[in-house]
C-alpha positions as CSV (number, residue, x, y, z in Angstrom):
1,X,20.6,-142.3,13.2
2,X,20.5,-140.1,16.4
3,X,23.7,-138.3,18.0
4,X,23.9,-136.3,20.7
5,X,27.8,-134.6,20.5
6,X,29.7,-132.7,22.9
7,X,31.9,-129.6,22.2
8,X,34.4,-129.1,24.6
9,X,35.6,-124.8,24.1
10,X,38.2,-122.7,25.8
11,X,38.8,-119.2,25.2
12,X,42.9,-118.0,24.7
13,X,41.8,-114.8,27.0
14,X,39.0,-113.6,29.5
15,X,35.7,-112.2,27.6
16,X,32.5,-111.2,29.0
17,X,29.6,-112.9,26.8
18,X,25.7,-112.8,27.6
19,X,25.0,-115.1,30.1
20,X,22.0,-116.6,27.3
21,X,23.6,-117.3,24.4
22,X,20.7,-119.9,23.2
23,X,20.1,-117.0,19.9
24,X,24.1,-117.3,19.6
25,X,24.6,-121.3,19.0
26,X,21.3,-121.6,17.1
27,X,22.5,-119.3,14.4
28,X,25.9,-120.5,14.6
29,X,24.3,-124.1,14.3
30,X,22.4,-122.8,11.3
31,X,25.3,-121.2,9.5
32,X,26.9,-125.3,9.5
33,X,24.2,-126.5,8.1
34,X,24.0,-123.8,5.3
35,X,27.9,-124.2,4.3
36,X,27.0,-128.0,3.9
37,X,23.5,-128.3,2.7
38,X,21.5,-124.9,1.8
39,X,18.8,-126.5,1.3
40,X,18.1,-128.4,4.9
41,X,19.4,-125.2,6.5
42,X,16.2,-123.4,4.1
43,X,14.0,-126.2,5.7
44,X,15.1,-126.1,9.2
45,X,14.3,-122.1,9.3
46,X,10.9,-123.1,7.8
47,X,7.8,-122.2,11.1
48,X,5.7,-123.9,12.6
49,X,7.3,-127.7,12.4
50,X,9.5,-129.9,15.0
51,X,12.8,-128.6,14.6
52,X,14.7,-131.9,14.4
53,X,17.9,-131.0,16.5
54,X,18.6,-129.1,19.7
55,X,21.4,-126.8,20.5
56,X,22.6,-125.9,24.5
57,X,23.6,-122.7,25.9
58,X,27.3,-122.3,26.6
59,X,27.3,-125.4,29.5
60,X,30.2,-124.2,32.6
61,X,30.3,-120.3,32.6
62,X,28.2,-120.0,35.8
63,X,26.0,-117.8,37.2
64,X,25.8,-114.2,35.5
65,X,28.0,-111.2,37.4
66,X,26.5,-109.4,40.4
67,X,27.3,-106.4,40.2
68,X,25.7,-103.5,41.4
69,X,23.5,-102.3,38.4
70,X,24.2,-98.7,37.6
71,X,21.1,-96.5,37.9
72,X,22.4,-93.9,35.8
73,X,22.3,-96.4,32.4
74,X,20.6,-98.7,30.9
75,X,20.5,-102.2,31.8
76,X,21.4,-105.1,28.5
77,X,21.3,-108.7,29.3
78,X,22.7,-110.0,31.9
79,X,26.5,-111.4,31.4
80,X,29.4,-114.2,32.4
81,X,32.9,-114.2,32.1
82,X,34.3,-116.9,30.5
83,X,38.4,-117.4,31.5
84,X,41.1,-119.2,29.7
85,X,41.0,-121.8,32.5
86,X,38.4,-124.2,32.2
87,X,36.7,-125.4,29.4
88,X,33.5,-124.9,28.6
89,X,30.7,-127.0,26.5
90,X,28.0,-126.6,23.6
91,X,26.3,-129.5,23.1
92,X,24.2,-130.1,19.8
93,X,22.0,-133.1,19.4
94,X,19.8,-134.5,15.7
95,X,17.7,-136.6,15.3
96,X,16.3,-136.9,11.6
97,X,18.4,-139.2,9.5
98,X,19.9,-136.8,6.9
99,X,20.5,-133.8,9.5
100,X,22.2,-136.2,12.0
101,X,24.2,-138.2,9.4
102,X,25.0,-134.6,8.0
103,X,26.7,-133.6,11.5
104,X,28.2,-137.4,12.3
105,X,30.0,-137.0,9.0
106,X,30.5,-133.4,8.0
107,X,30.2,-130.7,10.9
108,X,31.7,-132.4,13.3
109,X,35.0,-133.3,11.7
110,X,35.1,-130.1,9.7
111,X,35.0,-128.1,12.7
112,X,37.0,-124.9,12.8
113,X,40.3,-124.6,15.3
114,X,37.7,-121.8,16.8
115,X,34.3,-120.6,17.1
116,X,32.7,-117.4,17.3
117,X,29.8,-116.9,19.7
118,X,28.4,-113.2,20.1
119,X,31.9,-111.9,19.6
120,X,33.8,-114.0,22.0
121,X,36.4,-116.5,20.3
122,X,36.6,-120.2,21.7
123,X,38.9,-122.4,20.7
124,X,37.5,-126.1,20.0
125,X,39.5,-128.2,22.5
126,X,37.6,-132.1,21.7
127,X,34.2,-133.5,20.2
128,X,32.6,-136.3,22.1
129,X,29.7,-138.7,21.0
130,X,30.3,-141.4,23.3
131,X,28.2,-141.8,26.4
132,X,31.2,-144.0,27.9
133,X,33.0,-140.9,27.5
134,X,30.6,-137.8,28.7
135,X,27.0,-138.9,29.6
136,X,25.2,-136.3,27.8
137,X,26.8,-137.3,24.6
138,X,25.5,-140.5,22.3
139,X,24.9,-142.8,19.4
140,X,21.8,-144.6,18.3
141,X,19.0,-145.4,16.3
142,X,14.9,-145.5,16.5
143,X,15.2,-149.8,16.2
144,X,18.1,-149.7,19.1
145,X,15.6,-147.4,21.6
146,X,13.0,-149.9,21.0
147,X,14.4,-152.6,21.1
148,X,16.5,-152.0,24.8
149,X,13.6,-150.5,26.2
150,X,10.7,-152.9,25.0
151,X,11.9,-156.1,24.4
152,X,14.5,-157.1,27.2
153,X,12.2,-157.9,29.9
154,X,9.6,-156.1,32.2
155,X,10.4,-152.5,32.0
156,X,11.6,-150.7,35.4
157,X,8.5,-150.0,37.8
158,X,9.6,-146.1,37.6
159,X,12.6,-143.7,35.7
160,X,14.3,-140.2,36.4
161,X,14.7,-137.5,34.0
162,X,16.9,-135.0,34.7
163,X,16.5,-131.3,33.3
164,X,19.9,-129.8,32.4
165,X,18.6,-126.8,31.4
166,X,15.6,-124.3,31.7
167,X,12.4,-126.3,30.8
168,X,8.8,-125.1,30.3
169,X,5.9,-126.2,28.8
170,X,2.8,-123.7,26.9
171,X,0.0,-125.4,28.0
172,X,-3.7,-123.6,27.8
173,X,-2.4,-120.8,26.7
174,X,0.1,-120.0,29.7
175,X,3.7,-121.2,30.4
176,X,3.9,-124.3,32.8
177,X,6.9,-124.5,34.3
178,X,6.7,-128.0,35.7
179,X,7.1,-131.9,34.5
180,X,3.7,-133.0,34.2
181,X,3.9,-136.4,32.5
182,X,1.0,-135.5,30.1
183,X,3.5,-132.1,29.1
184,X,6.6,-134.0,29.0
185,X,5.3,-137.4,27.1
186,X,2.7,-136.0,24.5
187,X,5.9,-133.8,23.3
188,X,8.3,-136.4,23.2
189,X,5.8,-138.5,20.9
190,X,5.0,-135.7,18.7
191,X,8.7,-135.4,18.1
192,X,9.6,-139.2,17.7
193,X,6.2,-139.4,15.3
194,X,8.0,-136.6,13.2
195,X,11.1,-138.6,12.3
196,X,10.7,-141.7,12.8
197,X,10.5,-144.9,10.3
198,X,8.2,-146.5,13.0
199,X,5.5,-144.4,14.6
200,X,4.4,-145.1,18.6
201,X,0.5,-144.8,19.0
202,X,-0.3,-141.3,20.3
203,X,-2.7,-142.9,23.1
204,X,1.0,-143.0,25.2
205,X,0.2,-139.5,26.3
206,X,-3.1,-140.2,27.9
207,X,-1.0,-143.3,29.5
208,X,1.3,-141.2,30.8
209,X,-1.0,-138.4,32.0
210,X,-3.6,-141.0,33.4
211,X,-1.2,-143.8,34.8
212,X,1.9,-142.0,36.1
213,X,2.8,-139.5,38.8
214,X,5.8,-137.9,39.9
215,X,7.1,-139.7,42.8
216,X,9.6,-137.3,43.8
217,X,11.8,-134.4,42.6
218,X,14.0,-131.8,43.7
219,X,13.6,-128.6,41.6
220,X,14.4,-124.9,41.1
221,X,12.8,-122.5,38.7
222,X,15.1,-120.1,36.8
223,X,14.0,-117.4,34.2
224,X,15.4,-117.4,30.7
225,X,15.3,-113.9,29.0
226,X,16.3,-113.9,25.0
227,X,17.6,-110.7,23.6
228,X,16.1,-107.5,25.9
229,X,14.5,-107.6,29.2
230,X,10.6,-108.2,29.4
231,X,8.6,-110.4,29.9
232,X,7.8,-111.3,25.6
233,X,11.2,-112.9,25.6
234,X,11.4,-114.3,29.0
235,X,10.5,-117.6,29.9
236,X,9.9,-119.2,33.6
237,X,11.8,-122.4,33.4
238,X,12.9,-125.1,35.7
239,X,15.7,-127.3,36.2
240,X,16.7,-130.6,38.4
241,X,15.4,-133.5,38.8
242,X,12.0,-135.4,38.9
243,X,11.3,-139.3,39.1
244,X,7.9,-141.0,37.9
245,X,5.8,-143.4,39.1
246,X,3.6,-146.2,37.4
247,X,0.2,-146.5,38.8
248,X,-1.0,-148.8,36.2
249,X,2.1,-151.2,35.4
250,X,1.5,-152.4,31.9
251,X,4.7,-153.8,30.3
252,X,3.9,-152.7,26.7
253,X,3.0,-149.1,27.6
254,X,5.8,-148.8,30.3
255,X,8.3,-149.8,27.8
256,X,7.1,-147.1,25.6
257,X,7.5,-144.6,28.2
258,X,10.8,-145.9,28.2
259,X,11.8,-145.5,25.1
260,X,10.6,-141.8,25.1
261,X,12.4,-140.7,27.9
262,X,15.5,-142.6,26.4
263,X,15.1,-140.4,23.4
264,X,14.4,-137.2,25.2
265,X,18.6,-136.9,25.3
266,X,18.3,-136.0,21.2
267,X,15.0,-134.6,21.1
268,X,15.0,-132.3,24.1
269,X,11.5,-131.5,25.8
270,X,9.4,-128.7,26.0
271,X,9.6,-125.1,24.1
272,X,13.0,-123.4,22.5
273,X,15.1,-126.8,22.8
274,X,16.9,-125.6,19.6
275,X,18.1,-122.4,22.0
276,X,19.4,-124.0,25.1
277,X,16.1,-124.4,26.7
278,X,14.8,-128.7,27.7
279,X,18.4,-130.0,27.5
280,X,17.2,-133.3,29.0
281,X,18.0,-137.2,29.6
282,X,17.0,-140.3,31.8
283,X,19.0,-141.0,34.8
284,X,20.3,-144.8,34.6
């Protein structure tokens, strides 16, 4: 099972939070886990492996204040104000069969009336998991991706991802912040290989670096800094949208293409996806 939920939030009174909270829904994330199954929350803390779930940054608070910084004292993160009139969103995805059946059938209906999110108190307004019902939200399997995006005909001659969130890629030691297909496809591959029953060859990321090429996009790059200022916990990201090309139209390897970018709506793509960061899906 994959899912891909929606968290609709309000708080009862205006509150200034960081404008990043990516640290903030990871640990409460975490913290679910741990009051349901220690032992997958031990795992899931565990280094150097694909974490198999992403968590967003608070989605609808805006743009961080502009106020006129005072010289006179020291500068913290930038912040939002988040007002009792509009809801806002967290949106957590899984895609490993025991951590997503673990949030389909315990997190998600034992949610508290509130959560608490670096001090601020939001009150949990609705939970969606239905794409008819908010298109970042969703239901599947590994068999269903396959199957829609490899066996029902000759695969689309091109597909749209579109970034929802701060993207970037570490690639020779340096951050790219751009949607090469070799970055985005070899990291959606790793990812599926990690969890899935059925493995894809990892030859798809030379097909994708050697046989596709963005056709067009429209872009903007925006800097995502964790915790203090400087540049060891900021990251040059970019979000919009960017539409690919085949050069070399081969049904079986187009339909695996496909299917990754299908799945990039659980997996998320690129670095820090389980702290806002590569919030990403196709575009129908």
């Amino acid at each position: 099972m994959l899912i891909s939920a929606l968290i609709a939030l309000r708080p009862s009174e205006p509150t200034n939070v960081p404008a990043n909270l990516g640290r903030a829904t990871h640990a409460w994330f975490l913290d679910q886990v741990q009051s349901y199954d220690p032992a997958l929350a031990e795992r899931l803390h565990e280094p150097n492996q694909e974490r198999p779930f992403t968590v967003s940054n608070l989605w609808g608070a805006g743009r961080p204040r502009s106020d006129a910084p005072d010289p006179t004292k020291p500068q913290g993160p930038a912040e939002v104000t988040l007002t009792p009139d509009q809801p806002y969103f967290l949106r957590v995805s899984a895609y490993e069969a025991g951590l997503a059946e673990l949030v389909h059938q315990k997190l998600l209906p034992g949610l508290p009336q509130s959560i608490t999110l670096a001090g601020a108190t939001l009150k949990v307004q609705s939970v969606d998991t239905d794409a008819a019902q908010h298109p970042w939200a969703g239901q599947t399997t590994f068999a269903a991706l396959l199957q829609e995006n490899t066996l029902s005909g000759q695969p689309p001659p091109g597909l749209t991802l579109r970034f929802g969130s701060p993207t970037v890629f570490r690639s020779q030691e340096s951050f790219m912040p751009l949607p090469l297909p070799r970055l985005v496809f070899e990291g959606l591959v790793r990812r599926w290989n990690a969890t899935a029953p059925l493995a894809l060859p990892a030859e798809v990321a030379r097909y994708a670096d050697e046989c596709m090429a963005i056709s067009r996009y429209r872009l903007h790059t925006e800097r995502v800094t964790f915790g203090e200022t400087g540049e060891r916990g900021t990251f040059p990201g970019f979000v919009g949208q960017v539409s690919y090309a085949f050069r070399v139209k081969d049904r079986y390897w187009m339909g695996l293409i496909h299917t990754l970018a299908a799945f990039a709506l659980y997996a998320g793509v690129g670095r820090q996806t389980t702290m806002g960061l590569g919030q990403v899906k196709r575009r129908s």
